[in-house]
C-alpha positions as CSV (number, residue, x, y, z in Angstrom):
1,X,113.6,84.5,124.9
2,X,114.7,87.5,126.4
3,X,112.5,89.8,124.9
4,X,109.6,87.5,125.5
5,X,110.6,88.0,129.2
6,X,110.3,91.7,128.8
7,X,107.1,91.2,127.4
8,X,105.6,89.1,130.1
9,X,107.6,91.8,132.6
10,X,105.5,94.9,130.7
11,X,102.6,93.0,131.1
12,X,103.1,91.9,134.7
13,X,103.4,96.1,135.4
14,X,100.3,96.7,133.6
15,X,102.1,98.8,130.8
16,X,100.8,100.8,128.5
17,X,99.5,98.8,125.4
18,X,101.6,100.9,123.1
19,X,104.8,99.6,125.1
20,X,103.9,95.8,124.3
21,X,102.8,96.4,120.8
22,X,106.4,98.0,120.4
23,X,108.2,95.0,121.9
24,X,105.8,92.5,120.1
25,X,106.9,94.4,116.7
26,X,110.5,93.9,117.6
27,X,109.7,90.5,118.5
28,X,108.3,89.8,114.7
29,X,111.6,91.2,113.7
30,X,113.7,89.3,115.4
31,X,111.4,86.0,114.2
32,X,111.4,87.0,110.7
33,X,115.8,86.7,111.3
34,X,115.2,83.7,112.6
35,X,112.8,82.7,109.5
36,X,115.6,83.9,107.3
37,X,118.5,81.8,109.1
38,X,116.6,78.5,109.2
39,X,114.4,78.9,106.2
40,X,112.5,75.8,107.1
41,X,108.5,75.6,106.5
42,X,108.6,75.2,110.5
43,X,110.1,78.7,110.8
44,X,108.2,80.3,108.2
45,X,105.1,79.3,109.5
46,X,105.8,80.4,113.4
47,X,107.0,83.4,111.7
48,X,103.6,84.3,110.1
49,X,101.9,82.9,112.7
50,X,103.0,85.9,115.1
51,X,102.9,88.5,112.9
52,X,98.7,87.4,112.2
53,X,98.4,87.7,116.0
54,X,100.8,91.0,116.4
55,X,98.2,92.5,113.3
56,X,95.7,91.2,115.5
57,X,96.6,92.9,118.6
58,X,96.9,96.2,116.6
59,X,93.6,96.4,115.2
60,X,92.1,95.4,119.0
61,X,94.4,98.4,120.2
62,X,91.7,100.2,118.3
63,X,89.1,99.0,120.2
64,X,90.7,99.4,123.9
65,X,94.0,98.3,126.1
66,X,95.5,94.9,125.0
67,X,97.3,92.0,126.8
68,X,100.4,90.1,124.8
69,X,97.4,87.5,123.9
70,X,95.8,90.1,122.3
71,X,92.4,90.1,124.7
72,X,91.2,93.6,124.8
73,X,90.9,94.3,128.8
């Protein structure tokens, strides 16, 4: 949660997009810990979920700033 705060917080300041996409990496991290602690199909699935939107967000980097929903701005 707190990193998800620091997120929202980067956002809020109009960061850099480079600064989010290295929290939201950490943030896969940290979920993929999570993943392996559980290992439930719930966990798995929220797991993969964010890293699809985190590849996501990468690839639109490409194209121009991003937002932590990935919208390029």
């Amino acid at each position: 949660m707190e990193r998800l705060e620091r997120i929202r917080a980067l956002d809020r300041e109009s960061a850099p997009s480079s600064l989010l996409l290295d929290e939201l990496r950490e943030l896969v991290g940290e979920a993929e810990s999570w993943t392996r602690s559980e290992g439930d199909a719930r966990a798995r699935a929220a797991t993969l979920e964010l890293a699809e939107r985190v590849t996501g967000i990468e690839e639109t980097k490409l194209e121009g700033e991003v937002t932590p929903e990935g919208v390029a701005s």
